[in-house]
Backbone as CSV, one residue per row, in Angstrom:
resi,resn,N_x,N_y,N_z,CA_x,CA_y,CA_z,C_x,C_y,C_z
1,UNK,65.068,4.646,13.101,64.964,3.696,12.006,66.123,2.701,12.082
2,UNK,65.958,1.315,11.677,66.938,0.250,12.283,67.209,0.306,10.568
3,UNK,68.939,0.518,10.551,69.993,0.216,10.329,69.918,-1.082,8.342
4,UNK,69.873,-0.621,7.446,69.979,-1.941,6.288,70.775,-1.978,6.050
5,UNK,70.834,-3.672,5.188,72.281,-4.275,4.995,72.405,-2.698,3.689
6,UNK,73.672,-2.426,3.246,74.178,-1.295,2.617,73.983,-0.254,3.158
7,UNK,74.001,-0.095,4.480,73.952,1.193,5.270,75.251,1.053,5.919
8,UNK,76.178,2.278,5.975,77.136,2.265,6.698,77.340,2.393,8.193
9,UNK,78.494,1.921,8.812,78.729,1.883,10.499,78.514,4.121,10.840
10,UNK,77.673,4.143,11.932,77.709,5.439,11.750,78.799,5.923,12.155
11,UNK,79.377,6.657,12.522,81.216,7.396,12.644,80.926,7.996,14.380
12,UNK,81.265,7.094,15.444,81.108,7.271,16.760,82.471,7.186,17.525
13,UNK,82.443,7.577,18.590,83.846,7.483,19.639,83.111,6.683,20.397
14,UNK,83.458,5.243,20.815,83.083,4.743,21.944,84.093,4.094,23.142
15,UNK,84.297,2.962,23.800,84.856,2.898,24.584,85.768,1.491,24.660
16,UNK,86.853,1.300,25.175,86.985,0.012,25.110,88.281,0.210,26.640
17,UNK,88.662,-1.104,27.529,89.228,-0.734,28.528,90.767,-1.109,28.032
18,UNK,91.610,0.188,28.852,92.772,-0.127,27.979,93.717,-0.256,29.512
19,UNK,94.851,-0.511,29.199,96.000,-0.548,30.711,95.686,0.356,31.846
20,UNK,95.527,1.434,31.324,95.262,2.959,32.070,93.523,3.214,32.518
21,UNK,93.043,2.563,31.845,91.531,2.675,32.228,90.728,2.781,30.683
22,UNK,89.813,3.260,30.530,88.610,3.587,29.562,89.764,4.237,28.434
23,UNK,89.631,4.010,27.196,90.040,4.588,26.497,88.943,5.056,25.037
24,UNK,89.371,5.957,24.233,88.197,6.197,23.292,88.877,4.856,21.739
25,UNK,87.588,4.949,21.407,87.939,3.828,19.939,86.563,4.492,19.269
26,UNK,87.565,4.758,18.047,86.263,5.077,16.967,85.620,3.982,16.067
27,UNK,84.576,3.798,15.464,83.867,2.936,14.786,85.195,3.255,13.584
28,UNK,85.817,4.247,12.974,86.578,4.548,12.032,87.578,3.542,11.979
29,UNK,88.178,3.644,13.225,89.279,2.819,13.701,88.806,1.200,13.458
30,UNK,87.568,0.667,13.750,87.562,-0.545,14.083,87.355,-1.192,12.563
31,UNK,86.441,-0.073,11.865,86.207,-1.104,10.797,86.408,-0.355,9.335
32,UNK,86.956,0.426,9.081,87.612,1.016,8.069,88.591,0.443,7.397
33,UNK,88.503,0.043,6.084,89.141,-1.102,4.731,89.161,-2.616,6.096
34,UNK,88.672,-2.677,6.616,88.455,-4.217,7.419,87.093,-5.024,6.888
35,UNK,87.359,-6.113,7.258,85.895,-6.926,7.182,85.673,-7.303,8.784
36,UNK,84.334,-7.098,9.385,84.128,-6.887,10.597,82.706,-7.616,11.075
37,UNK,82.983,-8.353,11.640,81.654,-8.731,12.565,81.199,-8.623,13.965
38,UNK,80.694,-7.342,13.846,79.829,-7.441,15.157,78.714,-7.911,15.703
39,UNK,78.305,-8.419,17.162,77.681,-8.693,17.701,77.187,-7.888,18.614
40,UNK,75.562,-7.519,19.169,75.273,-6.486,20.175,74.313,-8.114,20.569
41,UNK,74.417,-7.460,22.085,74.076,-8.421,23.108,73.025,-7.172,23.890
42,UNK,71.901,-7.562,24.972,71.660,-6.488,25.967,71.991,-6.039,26.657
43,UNK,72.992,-7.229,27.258,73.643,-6.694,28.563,74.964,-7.858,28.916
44,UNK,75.804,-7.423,29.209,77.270,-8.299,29.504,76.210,-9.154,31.008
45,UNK,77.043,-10.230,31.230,76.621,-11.738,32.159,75.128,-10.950,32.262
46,UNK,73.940,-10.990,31.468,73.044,-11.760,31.400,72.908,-13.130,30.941
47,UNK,72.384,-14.058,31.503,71.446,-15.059,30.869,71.988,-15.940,29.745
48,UNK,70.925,-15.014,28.913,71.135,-15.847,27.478,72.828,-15.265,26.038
49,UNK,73.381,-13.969,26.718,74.374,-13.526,26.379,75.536,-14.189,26.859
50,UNK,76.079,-14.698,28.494,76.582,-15.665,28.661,76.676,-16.699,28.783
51,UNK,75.905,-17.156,28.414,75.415,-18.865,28.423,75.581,-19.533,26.914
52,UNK,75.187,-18.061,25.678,74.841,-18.757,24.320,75.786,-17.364,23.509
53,UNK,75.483,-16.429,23.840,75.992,-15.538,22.058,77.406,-15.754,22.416
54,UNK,77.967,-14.827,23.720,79.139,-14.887,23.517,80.235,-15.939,23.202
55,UNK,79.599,-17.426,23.819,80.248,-18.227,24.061,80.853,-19.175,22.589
56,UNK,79.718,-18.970,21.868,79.499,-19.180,20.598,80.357,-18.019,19.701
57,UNK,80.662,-17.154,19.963,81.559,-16.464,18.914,83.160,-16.800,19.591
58,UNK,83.199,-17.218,20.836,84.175,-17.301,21.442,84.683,-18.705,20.822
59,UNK,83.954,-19.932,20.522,84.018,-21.178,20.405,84.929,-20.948,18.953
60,UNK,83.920,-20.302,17.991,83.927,-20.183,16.366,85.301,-19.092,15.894
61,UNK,85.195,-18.428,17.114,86.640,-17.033,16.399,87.328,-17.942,15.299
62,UNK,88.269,-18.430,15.547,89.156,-18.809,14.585,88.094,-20.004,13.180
63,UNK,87.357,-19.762,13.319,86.642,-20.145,12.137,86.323,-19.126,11.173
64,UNK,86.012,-18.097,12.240,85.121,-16.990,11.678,86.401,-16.240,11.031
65,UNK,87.046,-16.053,11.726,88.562,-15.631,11.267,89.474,-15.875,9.929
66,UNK,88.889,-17.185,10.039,89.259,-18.084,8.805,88.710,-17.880,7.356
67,UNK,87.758,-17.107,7.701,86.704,-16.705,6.674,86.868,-15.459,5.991
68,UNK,88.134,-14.644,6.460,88.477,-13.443,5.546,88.237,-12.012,6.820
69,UNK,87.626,-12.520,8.203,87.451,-11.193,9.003,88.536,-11.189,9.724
70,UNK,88.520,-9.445,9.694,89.537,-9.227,10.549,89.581,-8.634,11.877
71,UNK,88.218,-8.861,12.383,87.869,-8.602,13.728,86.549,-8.915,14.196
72,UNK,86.410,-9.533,15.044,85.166,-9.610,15.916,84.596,-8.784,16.978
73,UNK,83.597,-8.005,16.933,83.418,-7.171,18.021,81.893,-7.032,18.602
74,UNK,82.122,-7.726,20.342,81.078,-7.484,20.856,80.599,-5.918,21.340
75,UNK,79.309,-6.051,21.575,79.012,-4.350,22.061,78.012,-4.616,23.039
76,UNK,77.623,-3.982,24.106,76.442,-3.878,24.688,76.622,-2.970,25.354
77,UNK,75.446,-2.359,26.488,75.617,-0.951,26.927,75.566,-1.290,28.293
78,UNK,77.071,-1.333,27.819,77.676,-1.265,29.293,79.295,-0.698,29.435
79,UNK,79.526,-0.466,30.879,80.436,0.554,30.663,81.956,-0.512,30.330
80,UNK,82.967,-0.058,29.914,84.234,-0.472,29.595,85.103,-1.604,30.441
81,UNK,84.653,-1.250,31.887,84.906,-2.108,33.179,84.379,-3.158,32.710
82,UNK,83.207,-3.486,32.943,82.195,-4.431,32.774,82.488,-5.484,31.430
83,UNK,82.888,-4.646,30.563,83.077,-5.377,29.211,84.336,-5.889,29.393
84,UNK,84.977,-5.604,29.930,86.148,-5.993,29.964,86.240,-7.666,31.140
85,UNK,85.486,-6.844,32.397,85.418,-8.263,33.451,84.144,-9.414,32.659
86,UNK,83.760,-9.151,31.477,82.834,-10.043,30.955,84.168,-10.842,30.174
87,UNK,84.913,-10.211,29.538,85.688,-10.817,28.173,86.489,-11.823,29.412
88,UNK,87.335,-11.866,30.249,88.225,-12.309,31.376,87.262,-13.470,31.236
89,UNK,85.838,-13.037,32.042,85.178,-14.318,32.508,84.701,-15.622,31.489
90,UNK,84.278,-14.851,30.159,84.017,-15.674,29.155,85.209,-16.079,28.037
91,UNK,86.725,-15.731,28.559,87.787,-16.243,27.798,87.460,-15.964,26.389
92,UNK,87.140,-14.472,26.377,87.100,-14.250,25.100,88.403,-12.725,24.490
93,UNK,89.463,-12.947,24.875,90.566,-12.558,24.394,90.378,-12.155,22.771
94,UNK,90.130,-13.218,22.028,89.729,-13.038,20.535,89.076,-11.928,19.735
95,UNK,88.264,-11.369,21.065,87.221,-10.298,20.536,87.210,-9.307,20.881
96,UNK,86.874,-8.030,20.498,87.401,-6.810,20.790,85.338,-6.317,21.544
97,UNK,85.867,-6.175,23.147,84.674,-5.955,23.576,84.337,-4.253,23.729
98,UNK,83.666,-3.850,22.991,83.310,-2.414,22.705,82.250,-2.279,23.866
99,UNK,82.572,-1.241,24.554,81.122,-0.520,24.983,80.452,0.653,24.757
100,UNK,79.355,0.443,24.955,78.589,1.276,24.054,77.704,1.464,25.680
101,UNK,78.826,2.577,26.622,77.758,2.619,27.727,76.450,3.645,27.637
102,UNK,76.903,4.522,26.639,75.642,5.655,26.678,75.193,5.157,25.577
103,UNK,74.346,4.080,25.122,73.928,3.639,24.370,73.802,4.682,22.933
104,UNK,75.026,5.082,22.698,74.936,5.859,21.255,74.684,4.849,20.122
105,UNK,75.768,3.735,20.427,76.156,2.927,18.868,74.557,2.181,18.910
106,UNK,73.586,1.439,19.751,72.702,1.096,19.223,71.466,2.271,18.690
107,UNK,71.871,3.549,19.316,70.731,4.284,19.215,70.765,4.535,17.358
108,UNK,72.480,4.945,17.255,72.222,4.615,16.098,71.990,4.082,14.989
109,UNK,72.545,3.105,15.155,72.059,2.054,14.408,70.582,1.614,14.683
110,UNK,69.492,1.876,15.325,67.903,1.874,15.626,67.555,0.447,16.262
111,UNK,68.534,-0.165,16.710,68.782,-1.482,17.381,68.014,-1.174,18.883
112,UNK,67.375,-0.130,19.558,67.327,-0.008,20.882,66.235,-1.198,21.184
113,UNK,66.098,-1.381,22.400,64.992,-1.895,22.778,64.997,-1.460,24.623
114,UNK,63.641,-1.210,24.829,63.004,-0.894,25.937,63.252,-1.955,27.390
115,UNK,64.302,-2.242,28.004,64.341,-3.243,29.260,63.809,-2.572,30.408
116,UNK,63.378,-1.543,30.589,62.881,-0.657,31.879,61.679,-1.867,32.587
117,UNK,61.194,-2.409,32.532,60.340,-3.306,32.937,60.829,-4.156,33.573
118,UNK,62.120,-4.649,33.541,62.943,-5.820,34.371,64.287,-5.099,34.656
119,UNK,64.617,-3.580,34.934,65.199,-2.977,35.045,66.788,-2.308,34.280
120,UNK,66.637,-3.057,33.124,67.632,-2.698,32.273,67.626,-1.322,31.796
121,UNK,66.873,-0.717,31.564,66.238,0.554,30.860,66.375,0.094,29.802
122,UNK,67.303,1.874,28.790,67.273,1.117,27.355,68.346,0.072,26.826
123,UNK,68.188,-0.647,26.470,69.678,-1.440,25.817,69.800,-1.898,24.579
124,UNK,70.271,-2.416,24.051,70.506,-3.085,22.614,69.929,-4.298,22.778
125,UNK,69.283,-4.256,20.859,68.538,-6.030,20.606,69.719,-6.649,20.684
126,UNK,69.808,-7.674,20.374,70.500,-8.620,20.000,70.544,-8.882,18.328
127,UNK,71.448,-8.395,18.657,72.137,-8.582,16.446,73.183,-8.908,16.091
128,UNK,73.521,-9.355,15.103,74.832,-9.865,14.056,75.056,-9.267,13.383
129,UNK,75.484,-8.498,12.527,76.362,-8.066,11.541,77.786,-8.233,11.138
130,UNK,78.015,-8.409,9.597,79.055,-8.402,8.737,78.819,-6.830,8.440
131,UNK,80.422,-6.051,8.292,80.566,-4.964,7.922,82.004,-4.937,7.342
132,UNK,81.935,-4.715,5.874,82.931,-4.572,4.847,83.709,-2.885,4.607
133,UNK,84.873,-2.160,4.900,85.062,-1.432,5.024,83.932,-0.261,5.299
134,UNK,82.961,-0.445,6.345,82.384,0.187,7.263,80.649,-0.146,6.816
135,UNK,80.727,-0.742,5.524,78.967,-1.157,4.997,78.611,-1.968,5.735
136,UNK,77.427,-2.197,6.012,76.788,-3.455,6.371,76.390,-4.312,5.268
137,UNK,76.916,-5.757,5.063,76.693,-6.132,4.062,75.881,-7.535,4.913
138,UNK,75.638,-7.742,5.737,74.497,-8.942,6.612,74.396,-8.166,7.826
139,UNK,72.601,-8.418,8.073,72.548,-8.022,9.305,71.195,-9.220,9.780
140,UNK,71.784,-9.232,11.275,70.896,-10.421,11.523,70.404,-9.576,13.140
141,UNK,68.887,-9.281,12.722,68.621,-8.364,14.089,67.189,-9.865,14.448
142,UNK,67.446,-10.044,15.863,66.636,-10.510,16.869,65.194,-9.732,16.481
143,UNK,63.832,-10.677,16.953,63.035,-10.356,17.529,62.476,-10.407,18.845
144,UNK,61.929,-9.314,19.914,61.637,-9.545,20.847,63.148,-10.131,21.819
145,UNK,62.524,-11.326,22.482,64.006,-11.743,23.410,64.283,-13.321,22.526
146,UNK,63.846,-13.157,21.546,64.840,-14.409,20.592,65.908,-14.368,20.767
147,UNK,66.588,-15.946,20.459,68.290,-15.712,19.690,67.938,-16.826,19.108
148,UNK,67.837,-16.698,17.904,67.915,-17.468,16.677,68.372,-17.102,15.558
149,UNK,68.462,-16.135,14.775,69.329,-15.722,13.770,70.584,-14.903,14.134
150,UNK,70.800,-14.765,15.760,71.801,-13.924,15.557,73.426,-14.557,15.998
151,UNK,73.227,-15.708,16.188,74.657,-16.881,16.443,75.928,-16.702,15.657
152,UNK,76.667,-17.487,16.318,78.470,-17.367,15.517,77.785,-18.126,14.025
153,UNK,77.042,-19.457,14.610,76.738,-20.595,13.585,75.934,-19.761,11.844
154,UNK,75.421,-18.692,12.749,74.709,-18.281,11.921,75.321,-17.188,11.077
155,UNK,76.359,-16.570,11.291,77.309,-15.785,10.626,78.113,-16.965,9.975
156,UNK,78.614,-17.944,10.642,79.308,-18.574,9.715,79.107,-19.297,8.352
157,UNK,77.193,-18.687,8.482,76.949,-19.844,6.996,76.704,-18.825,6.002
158,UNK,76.613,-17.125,6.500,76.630,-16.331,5.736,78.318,-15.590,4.865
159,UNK,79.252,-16.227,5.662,80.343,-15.525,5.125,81.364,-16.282,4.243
């Protein structure tokens, strides 16, 4: 079941790359008494993820920032390496790139979607969320392979 606005972040260990390699980060840690916006993408340098979502939260950070959050965080299911040589390539320093390689955080949140057909397997829709000491208080989930509600532009007119 996918995830409503007043549903809380579920309480996960996931991954993020640290000096030493992979390190653990809890959803606790990231967005507990914070205001938080995450973004799930399908996959780090695909397509329409480097060309348009990321680049666009990368553009807006300090707008979005400006707006009372105190962190931005991409996710997709991929491993910690990867998220990390994505953030380098897309000069996105600003944002805290989470991975979610065993696709727990979308499973739970009910975000999955089926890529086995063009070889992704399972991965995450593409979504937006605002999360207020761990609630979801906006959520902007994709249909199909859209990106239209789920933009920086489009968080920024909600916050």
């Amino acid at each position: 079941m996918v995830v409503q606005v007043g549903d809380s972040i579920p309480d996960l260990t996931l991954k993020i790359l640290g000096e030493n390699g992979p390190e653990d980060i809890t959803t606790v840690d990231i967005f507990s008494g914070k205001k938080v916006v995450m973004f799930g993408v399908p996959g780090a340098f695909t397509p329409p993820c480097s060309r348009s979502h990321l680049p666009g939260f990368v553009v807006n950070a300090d707008k979005i920032k400006g707006q009372g959050v105190d962190t931005i965080v991409c996710t997709a299911v991929n491993d910690a390496f990867v998220m990390d040589a994505w953030s380098k390539a897309g000069n996105a320093e600003e944002i805290l790139m989470l991975s979610d390689g065993n696709c727990e955080l979308a499973n739970a949140l009910g975000v999955t979607m089926d890529g086995s057909g063009i070889g992704l397997g399972t991965r995450s829709r593409r979504y937006s969320l605002v999360a207020e000491d761990g609630k979801i208080t906006v959520l902007n989930l994709e249909q199909g392979g859209a990106f239209e509600v789920s933009s920086a532009e489009a968080i920024l007119e909600v916050l």
